[in-house]
Each structure stands twice: as structure tokens, then as C-alpha cells.
N, C-alpha and C positions, 0 to 999 in steps of 0.2 A: 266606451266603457259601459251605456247603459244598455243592458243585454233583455233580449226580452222574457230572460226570467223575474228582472226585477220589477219591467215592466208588468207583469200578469200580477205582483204581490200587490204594487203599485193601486193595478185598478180592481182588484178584489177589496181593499182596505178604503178605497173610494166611492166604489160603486154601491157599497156597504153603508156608509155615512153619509151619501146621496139620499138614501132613502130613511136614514133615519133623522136626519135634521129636517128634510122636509125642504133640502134646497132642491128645488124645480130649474132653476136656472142652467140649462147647457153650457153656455159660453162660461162661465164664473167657473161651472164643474172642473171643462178642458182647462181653462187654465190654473185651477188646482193641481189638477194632476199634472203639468209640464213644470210648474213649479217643485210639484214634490221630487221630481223625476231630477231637476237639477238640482236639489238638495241632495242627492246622493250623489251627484258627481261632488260636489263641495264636501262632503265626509271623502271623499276618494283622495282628494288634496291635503286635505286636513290631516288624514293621518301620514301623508308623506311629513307634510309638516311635522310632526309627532317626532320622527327619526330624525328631524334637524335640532329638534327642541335638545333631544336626549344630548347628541352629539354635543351641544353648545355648553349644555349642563358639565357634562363629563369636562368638556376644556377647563371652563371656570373651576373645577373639583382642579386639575392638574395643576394649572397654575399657582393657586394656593399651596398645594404639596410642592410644586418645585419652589417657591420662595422660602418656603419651611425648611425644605433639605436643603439652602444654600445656605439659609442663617444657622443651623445647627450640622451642616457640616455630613448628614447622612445620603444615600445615594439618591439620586436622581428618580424622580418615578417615572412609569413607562408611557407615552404620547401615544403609542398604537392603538387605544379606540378611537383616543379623543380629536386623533387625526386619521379616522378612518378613511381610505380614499374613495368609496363609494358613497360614506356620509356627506363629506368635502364635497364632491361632484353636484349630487343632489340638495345640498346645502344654494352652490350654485346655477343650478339650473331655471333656467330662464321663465318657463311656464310656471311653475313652481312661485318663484317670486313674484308674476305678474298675477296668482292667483292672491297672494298674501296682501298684496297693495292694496285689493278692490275689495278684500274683505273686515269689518269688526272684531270675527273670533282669532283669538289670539292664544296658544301656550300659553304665555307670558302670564295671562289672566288665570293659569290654572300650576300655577309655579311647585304649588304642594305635590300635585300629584304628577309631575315629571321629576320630579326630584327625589320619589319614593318610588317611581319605576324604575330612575337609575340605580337606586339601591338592590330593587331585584337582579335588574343583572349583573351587577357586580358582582350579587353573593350567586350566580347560578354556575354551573357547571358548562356550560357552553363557553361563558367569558372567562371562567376559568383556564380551560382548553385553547380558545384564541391566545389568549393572553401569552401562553408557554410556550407554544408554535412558532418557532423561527421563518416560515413560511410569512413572507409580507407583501405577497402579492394582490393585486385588485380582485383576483377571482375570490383567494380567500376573505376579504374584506365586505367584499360582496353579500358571499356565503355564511358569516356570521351573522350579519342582519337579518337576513332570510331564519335562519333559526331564532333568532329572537324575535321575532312578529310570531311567529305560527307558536313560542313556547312561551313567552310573556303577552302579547297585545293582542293577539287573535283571540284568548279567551280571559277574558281580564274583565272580573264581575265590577271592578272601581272604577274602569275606564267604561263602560258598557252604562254605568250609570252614571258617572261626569257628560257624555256624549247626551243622553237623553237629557237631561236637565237643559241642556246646553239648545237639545232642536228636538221636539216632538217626531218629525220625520224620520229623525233618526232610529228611532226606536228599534225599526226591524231590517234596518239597513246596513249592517254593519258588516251581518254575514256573509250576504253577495260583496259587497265592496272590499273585504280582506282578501277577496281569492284574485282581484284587481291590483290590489296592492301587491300582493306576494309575484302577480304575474311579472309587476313593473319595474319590482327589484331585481328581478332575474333576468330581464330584459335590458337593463344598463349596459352599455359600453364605453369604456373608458375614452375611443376615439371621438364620443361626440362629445366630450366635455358639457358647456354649460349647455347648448346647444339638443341634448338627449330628450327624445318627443317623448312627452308623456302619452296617456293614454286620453285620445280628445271624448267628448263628451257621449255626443250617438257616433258609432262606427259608421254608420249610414244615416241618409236621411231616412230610408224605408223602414229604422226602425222606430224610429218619432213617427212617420204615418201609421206604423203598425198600431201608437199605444191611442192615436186620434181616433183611426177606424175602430180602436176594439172598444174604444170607449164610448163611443157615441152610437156605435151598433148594438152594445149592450143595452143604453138607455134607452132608445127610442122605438127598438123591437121587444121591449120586454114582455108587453101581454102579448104577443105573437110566441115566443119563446116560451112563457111559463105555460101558457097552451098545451105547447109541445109535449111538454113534463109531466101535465093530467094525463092528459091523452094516452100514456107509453106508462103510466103508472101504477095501470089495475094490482100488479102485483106487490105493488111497495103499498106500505103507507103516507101516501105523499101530504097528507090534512097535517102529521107530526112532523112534520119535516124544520129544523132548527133554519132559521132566516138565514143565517149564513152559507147554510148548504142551499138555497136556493138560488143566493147570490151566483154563489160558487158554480152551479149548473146551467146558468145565465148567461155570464161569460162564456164559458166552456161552448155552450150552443154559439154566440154569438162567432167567437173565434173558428170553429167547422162551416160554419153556412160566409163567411166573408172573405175567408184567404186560403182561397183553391189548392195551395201550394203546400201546405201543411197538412200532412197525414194525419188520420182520423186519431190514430193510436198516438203519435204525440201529444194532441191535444188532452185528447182521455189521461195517459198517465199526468202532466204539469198539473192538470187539475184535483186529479185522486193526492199528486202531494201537498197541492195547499191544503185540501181539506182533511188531512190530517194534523196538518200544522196550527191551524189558523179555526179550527170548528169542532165538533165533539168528538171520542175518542170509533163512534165506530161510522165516522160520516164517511170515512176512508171507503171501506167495500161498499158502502149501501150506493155513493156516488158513483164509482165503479160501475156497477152492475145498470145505474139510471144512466150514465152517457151512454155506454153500451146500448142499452134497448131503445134512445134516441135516436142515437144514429144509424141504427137499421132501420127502424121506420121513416126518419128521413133520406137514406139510401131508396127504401122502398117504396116509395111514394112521388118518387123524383125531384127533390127540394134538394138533395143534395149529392153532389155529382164527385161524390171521390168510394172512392173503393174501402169496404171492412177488409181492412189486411189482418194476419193474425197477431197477437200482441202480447212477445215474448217475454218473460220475467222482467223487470227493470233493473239493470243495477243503477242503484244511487250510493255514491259517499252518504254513509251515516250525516243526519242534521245534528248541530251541537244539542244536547242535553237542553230541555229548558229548566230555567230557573225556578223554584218558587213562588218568585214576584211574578214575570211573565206569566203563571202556572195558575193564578192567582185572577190575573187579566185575563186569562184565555176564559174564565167562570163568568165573569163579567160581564166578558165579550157578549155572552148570548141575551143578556139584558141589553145589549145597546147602548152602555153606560160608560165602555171604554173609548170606543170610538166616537160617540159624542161629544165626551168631553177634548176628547184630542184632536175634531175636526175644529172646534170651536179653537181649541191652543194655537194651531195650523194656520188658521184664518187669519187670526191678530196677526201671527209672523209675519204672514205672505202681506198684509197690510203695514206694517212695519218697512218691508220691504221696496213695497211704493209709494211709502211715501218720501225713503230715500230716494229712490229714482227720480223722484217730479225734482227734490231738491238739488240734484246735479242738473 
């Protein structure tokens, strides 16, 4: 599940707060980032979780309606959410409940606001439409789900701040792991009953060595690397340059010069789109134009041995709108005072963490 998009956010937001807390320690770094890296697998679970909450909610809602309609005698209310058969499935699936065993966070603990999600879909047009559909097959049960993540939980400013409150890692995690979730609902098949594989943690092991080498290349070649950036930068003004875009072109060097296999132009755009995301509003073309003139003079110089292909428009799906709040954080960000204090939140967690572990 962890793709190396999330990975590259992962160690921009790391390699970031590596340098502004002043932790020096490698080994302490790497194991920040594998932690953070399986806190997003844990949000991946968590919100399957979510659709079991809803579904359980919705029974207890039914049950009370049909005691009511026996003792007054009015009709029966209808069971087809509340015994959706893809909810049921996934209700019971095996990986599912073996995550919910080993974990603290709980629905249960956030009863309000699954209980005021149900009320969204209730009132939406989608459950509406389910609801009136004679059609009761698994594919449609499926398929209503799938529309209610991507029209309720995918962009849900309540849920978005329950989750943060809930894990500082979550913060920016939410976005890659819905398009995880949404993949995993469409991937159910009713033949594997409880038995249906979720989606395991790294698809591969080489993408865990991917997020080791890129992290520890980054760190330890950095005055090699910002070198690079003088050097190639007569024409920018590289003295202004916003700390996080130098972050950002750090990485960026480090991932060209370590993993031969990776085209010059992939690298350049993944990195031009954190730095619109994640840094100031024109760090987007200024970074652009600096890996560009990088990597021709490490093409030309023989340091780096892959080819300038040419580097056709991108298409990307539009990123969600930011909020305000986030909008707010991204100001912040350039003082160092976001990520500071959220490396700091981080750390207790991830201490928190072992000190459950020593206790088993």
C-alpha cells in the first residue's frame, strides 16, 4: 500500500525536521520515518474500520425502528444498508479484525461523529437511490460504498480533524490512503469471503529500501548535494531561497544520483509537485527550472549516467483544495514552527509506542 508517493512526502516532512530540531542522530531519523511510513498504513485500516462503524451504527438505528414498528403496528423498515453484503464481508474479514485486536484507536471512542456521518448519508441522494433500487446484488452494495467514501469520507473537514487530533502523522496522509481505500473496495470479491487480502503494508520489500536509501542519501550527501545547487545557480537567486525548497532539491538530487532506474523527468516533476504543495506559491517553476539545470550539469560532468529525455506536460488529477487551517500551516511552515512542533508530537507517539512494545 505504501507507494513511493507517500514515501517522497514522508521524507520531505522528515528531512525537514531533521534539520530543524537539530536531531543529528541517523539511526533514531530512519526509524522515525518507518514508523511514520506504518502510521499510514494504520489510517489505511482505520478507515476500513470507519465503514464497519457506519454499518454497525446503521443496524442499532434498524433495530430500534423495527421494535417501534412491531409495537405500534406500522411497517417494517428496510435492512438493506444495515446489512449491506460488502459491509458484512468486510465487517468480517480476517486482516481487518487482526488489525483492530493489536490496536487502542477505536470508532467507539468517537461515537459522535460516526453517528453524524450516518446521518449524512441517510439524508444524501446516493442512499436515497440505493435505498429505491430493487437491484440487491453484491456488485450494487459494493458500489454504493464506493460512492459514499469518495462523496462523504473522502472530503470531510470533521473527519480530517478527528484523524489529526487522533495522530500528528496523519495530518497529510489521508489523501494518498483514500485512493487505497477506494482501490480496496472495488477490489472485493464476494468468493473470498472473510478470507479477502487486503492491501499489505510495502507491495515490495524494494519499496522500504527505496524510503532507507533515499533517506539516508539525502542526509549524508547533503554538502555534496547543496554544492551542486551553488554551482548550477548563477542564474537564480539561490542566497533567497525558502529552506524548504532546498530541502525539496536535496532529495530530489539525492533520488537522480541513487536509483539508476528512475528517469530524470520523473524525478524532476514528483518533486516540482511537492513544492507546490508543501512550500511557497512560486517555488513550483523556480525548482523546475534548478533540477533541470542540475541535471544537465550532472549529465555533463559524468556524475550522473541516465539520459535528459524530454519532459512532456504532466497530467495530474487536480490535489484537494487546501483548507484555511492547512493554508495557515503552510505560513508557518517557512518559520519552522509547524514541523517543530509536530516532530516533537511525533516522537512522544512513536515513544508511547515502545513503550507498549517492551510491555508485551
Amino acid at each position: 500500500m505504501i507507494n513511493r508517493e507517500l514515501i517522497r512526502i514522508k521524507i520531505v516532512q522528515l528531512t525537514y525536521a531533521y534539520y530543524q530540531n537539530g536531531n543529528k542522530l541517523m539511526d533514531s531519523a530512519e526509524k522515525e520515518l518507518l514508523f511514520s511510513l506504518s502510521k499510514a498504513y494504520d489510517l489505511y485500516n482505520y478507515l476500513l474500520e470507519l465503514i464497519v462503524a457506519v454499518t454497525q451504527e446503521e443496524r442499532n438505528r434498524v433495530e430500534v425502528a423495527t421494535k417501534k414498528a412491531a409495537r405500534e403496528g406500522e411497517p417494517m423498515p428496510s435492512q438493506k444498508f444495515a446489512y449491506n453484503k460488502f459491509a458484512v464481508q468486510l465487517e468480517e474479514n480476517k486482516m481487518l479484525q487482526e488489525f483492530a485486536e493489536t490496536q487502542k484507536q477505536s470508532w467507539a471512542n468517537s461515537v459522535e461523529f460516526v453517528r453524524g456521518l450516518c446521518n449524512q448519508i441517510e439524508q444524501s441522494q446516493a442512499y436515497a437511490e440505493y435505498m429505491a433500487d430493487t437491484d440487491d446484488s453484491y456488485e450494487a452494495d459494493r458500489e454504493i460504498w464506493r460512492k459514499i467514501y469518495r462523496q462523504l469520507i473522502q472530503e470531510n473537514e470533521a473527519l480530517d480533524q478527528l484523524l489529526e487530533e487522533q495522530s500528528l502523522y496523519w495530518n497529510d496522509d489521508k489523501e494518498v490512503v483514500d485512493t487505497f481505500v477506494l482501490k480496496t473496495i472495488k477490489r472485493f470479491d464476494p468468493k473470498n469471503k472473510a478470507k479477502q487480502e487486503l492491501l499489505p503494508e510495502y507491495k515490495d520489500l524494494e519499496d522500504k529500501d527505496f524510503a532507507i536509501k533515499l533517506f539516508r542519501s539525502t542526509i549524508l550527501n547533503a554538502d555534496q548535494y547543496q554544492r551542486y545547487m551553488s554551482e548550477t545557480s548563477r542564474n537564480w537567486d539561490f542566497s533567497r531561497l525558502a529552506y524548504m525548497d532546498v530541502v525539496i532539491m536535496q532529495i530530489a538530487i539525492a533520488e537522480m544520483l541513487t536509483f539508476p532506474n528512475i528517469p530524470i523527468s520523473v524525478t524532476i516533476n514528483e518533486y516540482v509537485d511537492l513544492a507546490k504543495l508543501y512550500s511557497t506559491p512560486k517555488s513550483g517553476g523556480y525548482i523546475n527550472g534548478m533540477l533541470d539545470s542540475i541535471a544537465r550539469y550532472l549529465v555533463s560532468t559524468g556524475k550522473l549516467m541516465k539520459t535528459i529525455e524530454d519532459r512532456p506536460q504532466r497530467r495530474q488529477a487536480p490535489r484537494r483544495p487546501m483548507t484555511p487551517r492547512l493554508n495557515r500551516a503552510q505560513a508557518a511552515l517557512e518559520e519552522g514552527e509547524v514541523l517543530r512542533s509536530r516532530y516533537a508530537a511525533q516522537a512522544e507517539e512513536q515513544a508511547e509506542q515502545n513503550d507498549e512494545e517492551r510491555e508485551d
